[in-house]
C-alpha positions, -999 to 999 in steps of 0.1 A, spaced: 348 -281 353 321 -297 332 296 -280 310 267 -298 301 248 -288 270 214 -301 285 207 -308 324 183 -335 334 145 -321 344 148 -336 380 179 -319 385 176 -284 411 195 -264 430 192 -283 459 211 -313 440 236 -294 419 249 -275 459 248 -310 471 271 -323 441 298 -290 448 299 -297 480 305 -336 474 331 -325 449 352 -302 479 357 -334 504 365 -354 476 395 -329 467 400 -322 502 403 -360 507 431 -364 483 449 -338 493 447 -350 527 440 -384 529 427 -386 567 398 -409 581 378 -373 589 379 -363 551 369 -393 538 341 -402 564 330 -369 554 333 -374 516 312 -407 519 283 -387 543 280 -363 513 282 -386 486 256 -407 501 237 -374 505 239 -371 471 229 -401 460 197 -400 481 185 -368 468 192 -374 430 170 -404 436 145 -386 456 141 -367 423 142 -388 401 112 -410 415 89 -381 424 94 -365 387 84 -401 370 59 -403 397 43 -369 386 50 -372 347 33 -407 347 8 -393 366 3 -361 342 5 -380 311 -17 -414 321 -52 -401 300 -28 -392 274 -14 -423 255 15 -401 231 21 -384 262 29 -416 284 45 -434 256 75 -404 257 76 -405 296 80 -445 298 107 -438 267 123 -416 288 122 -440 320 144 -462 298 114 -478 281 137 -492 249 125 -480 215 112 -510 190 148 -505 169 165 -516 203 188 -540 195 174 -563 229 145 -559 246 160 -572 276 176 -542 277 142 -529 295 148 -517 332 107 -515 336 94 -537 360 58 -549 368 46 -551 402 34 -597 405 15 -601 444 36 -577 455 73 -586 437 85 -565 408 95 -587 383 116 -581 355 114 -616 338 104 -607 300 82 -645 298 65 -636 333 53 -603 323 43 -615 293 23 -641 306 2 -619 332 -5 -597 305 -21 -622 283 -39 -637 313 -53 -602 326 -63 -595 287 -78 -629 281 -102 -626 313 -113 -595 308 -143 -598 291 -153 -628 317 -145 -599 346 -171 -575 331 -193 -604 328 -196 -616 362 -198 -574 368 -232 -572 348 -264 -570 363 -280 -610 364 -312 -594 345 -307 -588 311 -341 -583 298 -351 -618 293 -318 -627 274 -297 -635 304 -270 -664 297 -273 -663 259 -269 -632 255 -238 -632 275 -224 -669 260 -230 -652 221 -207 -626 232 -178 -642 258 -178 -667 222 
């Protein structure tokens, strides 16, 4: 038996009856090593595996959620997503991925680069968002500020 100092926050009782059950077949598998046990074994370690990820994604969904108006907040929730810390010996080490039309990419250069292009445009964006009347200013006063 294993005793864990700390348990994950996802983790419930659901999971933790699913694990003891996984961890019977299994030891009624090797003691009897018949294609019954072991279908079974597999059913509930699949089980398993579905529900700790069930967790897992709907407690990141909900802290992200909580903690998006807070910056500290969502900084400790991405670190705990596996967000690496800037002492990291690689930041490829990074399992966070950003959604590009519809693909999550995990390519460091390509996430860089839409970052820099969604930064660089943003003050064009707003632009073409403004009202075309600006009393009497218009285009200048727009051009002294894009430049």
């Amino acid at each position: 038996m294993r005793i864990k100092q700390r348990s994950e926050e996802w983790i419930n009782v659901e999971i933790l009856q699913c694990i003891n059950e996984r961890d019977r077949a299994f030891l009624q598998y090797i003691k009897n090593k018949s294609d019954q046990n072991y279908e079974n074994f597999k059913l509930l370690r699949n089980k398993c595996q579905t529900l700790i990820f069930k967790a897992k994604q709907s407690y990141f969904t909900i802290s992200l959620h909580i903690n998006k108006n807070d910056s500290k907040s969502l900084w400790k929730s991405l670190k705990n997503l596996g967000l690496p810390s800037k002492k990291a010996k690689s930041s490829s080490d990074s399992n966070i991925g950003l959604n590009i039309n519809g693909e999550i990419c995990f390519d460091e250069a390509k996430v860089c680069d839409m970052f820099n292009c969604f930064y660089t445009t943003v003050a064009s964006t707003l632009v073409s968002k403004l009202p075309v009347s600006l009393g009497g200013y218009g285009k200048q006063f727009v051009d002294f500020f894009l430049f």
